[in-house]
C-alpha positions in Angstrom: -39.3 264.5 192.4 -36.3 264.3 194.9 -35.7 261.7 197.2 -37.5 264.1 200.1 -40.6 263.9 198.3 -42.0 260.0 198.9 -44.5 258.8 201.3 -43.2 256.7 203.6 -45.8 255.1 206.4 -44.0 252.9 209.4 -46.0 249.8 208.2 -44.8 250.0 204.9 -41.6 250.9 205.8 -41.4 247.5 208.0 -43.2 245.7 205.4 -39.8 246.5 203.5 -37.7 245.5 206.6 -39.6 241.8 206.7 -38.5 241.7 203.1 -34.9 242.8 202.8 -34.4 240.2 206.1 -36.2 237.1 204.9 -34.3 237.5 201.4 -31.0 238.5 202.7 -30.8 238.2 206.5 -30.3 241.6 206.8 -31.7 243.5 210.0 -31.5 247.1 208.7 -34.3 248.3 210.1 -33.2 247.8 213.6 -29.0 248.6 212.7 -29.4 251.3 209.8 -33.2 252.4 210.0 -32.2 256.0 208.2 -29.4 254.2 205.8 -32.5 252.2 204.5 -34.9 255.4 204.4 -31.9 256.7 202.3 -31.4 254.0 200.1 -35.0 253.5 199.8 -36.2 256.8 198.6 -32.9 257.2 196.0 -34.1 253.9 194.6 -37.8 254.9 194.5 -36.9 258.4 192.9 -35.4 256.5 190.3 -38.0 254.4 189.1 -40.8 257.4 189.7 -42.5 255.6 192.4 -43.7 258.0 194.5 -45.1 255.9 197.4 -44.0 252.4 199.2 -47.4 251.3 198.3 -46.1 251.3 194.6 -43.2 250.2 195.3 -44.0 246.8 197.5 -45.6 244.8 194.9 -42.2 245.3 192.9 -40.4 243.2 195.7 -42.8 241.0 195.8 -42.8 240.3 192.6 -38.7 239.5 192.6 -35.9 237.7 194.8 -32.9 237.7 196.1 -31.2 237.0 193.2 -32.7 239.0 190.5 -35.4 241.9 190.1 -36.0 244.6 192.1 -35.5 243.2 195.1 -31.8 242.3 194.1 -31.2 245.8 193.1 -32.7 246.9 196.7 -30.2 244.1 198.6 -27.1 245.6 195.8 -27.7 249.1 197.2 -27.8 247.6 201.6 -24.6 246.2 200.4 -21.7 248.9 200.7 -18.8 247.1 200.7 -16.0 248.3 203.6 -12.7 246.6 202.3 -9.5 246.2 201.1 -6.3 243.9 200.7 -5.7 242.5 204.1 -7.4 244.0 205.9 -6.0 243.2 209.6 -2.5 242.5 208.8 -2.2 240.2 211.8 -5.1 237.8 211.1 -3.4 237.5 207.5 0.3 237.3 209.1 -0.9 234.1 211.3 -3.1 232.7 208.6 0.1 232.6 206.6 2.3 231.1 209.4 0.1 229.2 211.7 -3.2 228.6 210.3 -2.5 227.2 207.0 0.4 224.9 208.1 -1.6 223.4 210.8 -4.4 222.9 208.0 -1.9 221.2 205.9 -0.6 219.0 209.0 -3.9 218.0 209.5 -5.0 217.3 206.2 -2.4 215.1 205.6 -2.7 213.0 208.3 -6.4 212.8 207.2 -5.1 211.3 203.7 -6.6 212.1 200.4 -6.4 215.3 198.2 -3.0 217.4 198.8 -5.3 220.3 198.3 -6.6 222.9 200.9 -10.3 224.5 200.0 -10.7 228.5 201.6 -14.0 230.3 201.6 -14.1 233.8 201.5 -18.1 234.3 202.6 -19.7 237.6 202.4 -16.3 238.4 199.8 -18.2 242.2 198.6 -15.4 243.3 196.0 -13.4 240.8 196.3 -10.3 241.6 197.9 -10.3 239.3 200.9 -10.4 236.4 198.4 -7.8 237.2 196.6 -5.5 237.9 199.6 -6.4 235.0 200.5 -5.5 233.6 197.5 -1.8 235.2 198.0 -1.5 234.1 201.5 -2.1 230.2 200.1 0.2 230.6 197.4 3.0 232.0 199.4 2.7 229.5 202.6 2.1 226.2 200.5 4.8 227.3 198.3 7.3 225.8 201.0 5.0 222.1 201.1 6.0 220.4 198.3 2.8 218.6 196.1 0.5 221.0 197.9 -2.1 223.7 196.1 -5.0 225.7 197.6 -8.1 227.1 196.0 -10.1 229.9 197.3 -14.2 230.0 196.7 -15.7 233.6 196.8 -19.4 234.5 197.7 -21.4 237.6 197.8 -24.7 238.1 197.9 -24.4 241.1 196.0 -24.2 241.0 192.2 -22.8 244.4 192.2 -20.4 243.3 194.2 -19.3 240.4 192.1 -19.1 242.1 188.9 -16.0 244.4 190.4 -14.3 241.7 192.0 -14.5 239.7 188.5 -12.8 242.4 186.8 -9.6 241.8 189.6 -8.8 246.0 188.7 -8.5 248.1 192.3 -7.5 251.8 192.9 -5.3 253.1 195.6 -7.5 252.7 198.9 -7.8 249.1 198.8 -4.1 248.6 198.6 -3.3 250.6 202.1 -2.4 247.7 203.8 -0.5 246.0 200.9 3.7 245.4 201.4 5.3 247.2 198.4 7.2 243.5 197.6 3.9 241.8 197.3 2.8 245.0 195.4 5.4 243.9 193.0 4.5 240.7 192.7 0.9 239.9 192.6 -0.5 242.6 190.7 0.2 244.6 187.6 -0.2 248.0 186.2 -3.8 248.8 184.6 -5.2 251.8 182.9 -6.8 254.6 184.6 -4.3 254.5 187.4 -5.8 251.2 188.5 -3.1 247.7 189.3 -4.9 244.3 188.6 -3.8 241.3 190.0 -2.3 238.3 188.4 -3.6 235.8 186.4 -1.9 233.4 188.7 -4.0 234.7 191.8 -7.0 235.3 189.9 -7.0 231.8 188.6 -7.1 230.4 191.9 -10.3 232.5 192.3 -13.9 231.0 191.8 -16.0 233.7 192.2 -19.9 232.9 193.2 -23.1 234.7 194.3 -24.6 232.8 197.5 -26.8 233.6 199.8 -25.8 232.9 203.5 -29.5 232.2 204.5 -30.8 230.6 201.7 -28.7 228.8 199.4 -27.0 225.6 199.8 -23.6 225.4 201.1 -20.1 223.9 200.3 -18.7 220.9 201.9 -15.3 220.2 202.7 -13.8 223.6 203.2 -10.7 223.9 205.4 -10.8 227.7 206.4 -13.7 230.0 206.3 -13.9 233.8 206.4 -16.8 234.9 207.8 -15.9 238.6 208.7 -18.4 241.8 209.2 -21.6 239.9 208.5 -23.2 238.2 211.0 -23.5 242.3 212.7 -26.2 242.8 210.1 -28.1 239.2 211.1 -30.8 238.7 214.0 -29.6 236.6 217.0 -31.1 233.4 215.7 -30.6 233.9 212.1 -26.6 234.5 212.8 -26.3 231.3 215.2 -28.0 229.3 212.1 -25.5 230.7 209.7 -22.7 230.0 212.2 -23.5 226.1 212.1 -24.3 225.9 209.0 -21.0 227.0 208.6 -19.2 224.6 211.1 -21.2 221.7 209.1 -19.2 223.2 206.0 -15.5 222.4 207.7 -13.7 219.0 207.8 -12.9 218.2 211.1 -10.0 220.5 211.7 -11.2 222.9 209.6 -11.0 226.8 210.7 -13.5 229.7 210.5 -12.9 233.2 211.6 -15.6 235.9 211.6 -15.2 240.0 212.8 -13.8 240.8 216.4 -16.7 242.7 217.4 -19.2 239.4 216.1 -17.5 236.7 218.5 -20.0 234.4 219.5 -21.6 235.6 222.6 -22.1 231.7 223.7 -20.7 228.3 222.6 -21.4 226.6 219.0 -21.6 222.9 219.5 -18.8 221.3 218.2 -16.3 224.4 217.8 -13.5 225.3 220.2 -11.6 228.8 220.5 -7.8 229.1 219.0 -5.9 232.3 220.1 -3.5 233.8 217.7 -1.8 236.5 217.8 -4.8 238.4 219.4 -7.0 237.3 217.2 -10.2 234.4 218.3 -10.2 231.6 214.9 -12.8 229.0 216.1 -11.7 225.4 214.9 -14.5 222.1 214.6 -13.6 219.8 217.1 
């Protein structure tokens, strides 16, 4: 059996759609309707199913997190990323962002400590350059430490970005110094970076619809995510992610996902070309 060869009826197929979106949030029936037909009848082929009407039940049967479903959300999830990507948004995050965080923190009181989210992290490498970007701009604040918290709803996902082991594409847009520096030579032509990133690290699967989510965060990354999301399910997820800031607090999400409208209680901060909304 080849992946030509199952039945696939429209209501079935959007029986799938409703299932994917109220686990995951993801539209991909209306963004990538034949990405899903692909992904659905590799997966199918590969368990012998020959029909969606053998194959529903096994979603039913599972979530998000675990099961058949998770396997399903795993293979919607193709991760599109690399060290810094957007060397300007990392560039003002380094020289603007983060020291205004730390201003305002400080005159807050409390913890000399600034909390980053990396949301929607796939592999990993956003969180650990934003890890570098902390290290390297509170490195001049004396007393002062950051930590960065990395979700994905993708288990998949995760387990490479656990491992902290890349290969040449995702370092395109990495400086040769900080090359040097923050990561280290690991077999089969694969760097790694340093324990003293990686430690900085936690590393968490969450889902953006469903799951609780952290308080207290200073800066959020939110970036290539909300495209995937229905209009109402993306404006929840957007204020669920204000309520996750301190007053202050930053969160920055993909250039082509600006909010088409105002979120109560956020305000627009221009840098360098780039929109970072910041909680009033």
């Amino acid at each position: 059996m080849t992946p030509m060869d199952v039945e696939i009826s429209r209501g079935e197929y959007e029986a799938v759609v409703e299932v994917v979106r109220r686990a995951s949030g993801m539209d991909c029936g209306a963004r990538r309707p034949d990405f899903l037909l692909r992904r659905l009848s590799e997966r199918m082929t590969s368990l012998g199913v020959d029909s969606l009407a053998g194959y529903l039940p096994m979603l039913a049967a599972a979530d998000a997190a675990r099961g058949e479903l998770g396997e399903l959300i795993n293979l919607l999830c193709i991760p599109e990323t690399f060290f810094f990507r957007d060397e300007e948004l990392f560039e003002a995050l380094r020289l603007r962002v983060v020291p205004e965080l730390v201003r305002r923190a400080a005159a807050r009181g409390g913890a000399r400590r600034l909390l980053v989210w990396s949301a929607a992290c796939a592999t990993g490498e956003e969180a650990y350059s934003l890890a570098m970007v902390l290290e390297e701009a509170l490195s001049a604040v004396l007393g002062w430490s950051g930590s960065v918290l990395a979700t994905d709803i993708s288990a998949q996902s995760l387990a490479v970005a656990r491992t902290a082991a890349y290969r040449g594409g995702s370092f395109r847009q990495v400086l040769p110094s900080w090359a040097a520096r923050w990561f280290t030579t690991a077999p089969g032509g694969q760097r790694k970076v340093v324990d003293s990133i990686r430690n900085l690290v936690e590393l968490r699967r969450h889902n953006l619809v469903s799951d609780l989510y952290p308080v207290g965060v200073d800066l959020v990354l939110c970036r290539n995510v909300l495209m995937y999301f229905r209009n109402a399910t993306a404006l929840g997820v957007l204020e669920r992610l204000r309520d996750a800031l301190v007053p202050g607090g930053c969160l920055v999400i993909g250039e082509a996902e600006q909010m088409r409208g105002e979120v109560v209680g956020m305000e627009r901060w221009h840098i360098a070309g780039r929109t970072i909304w910041r909680k009033a």
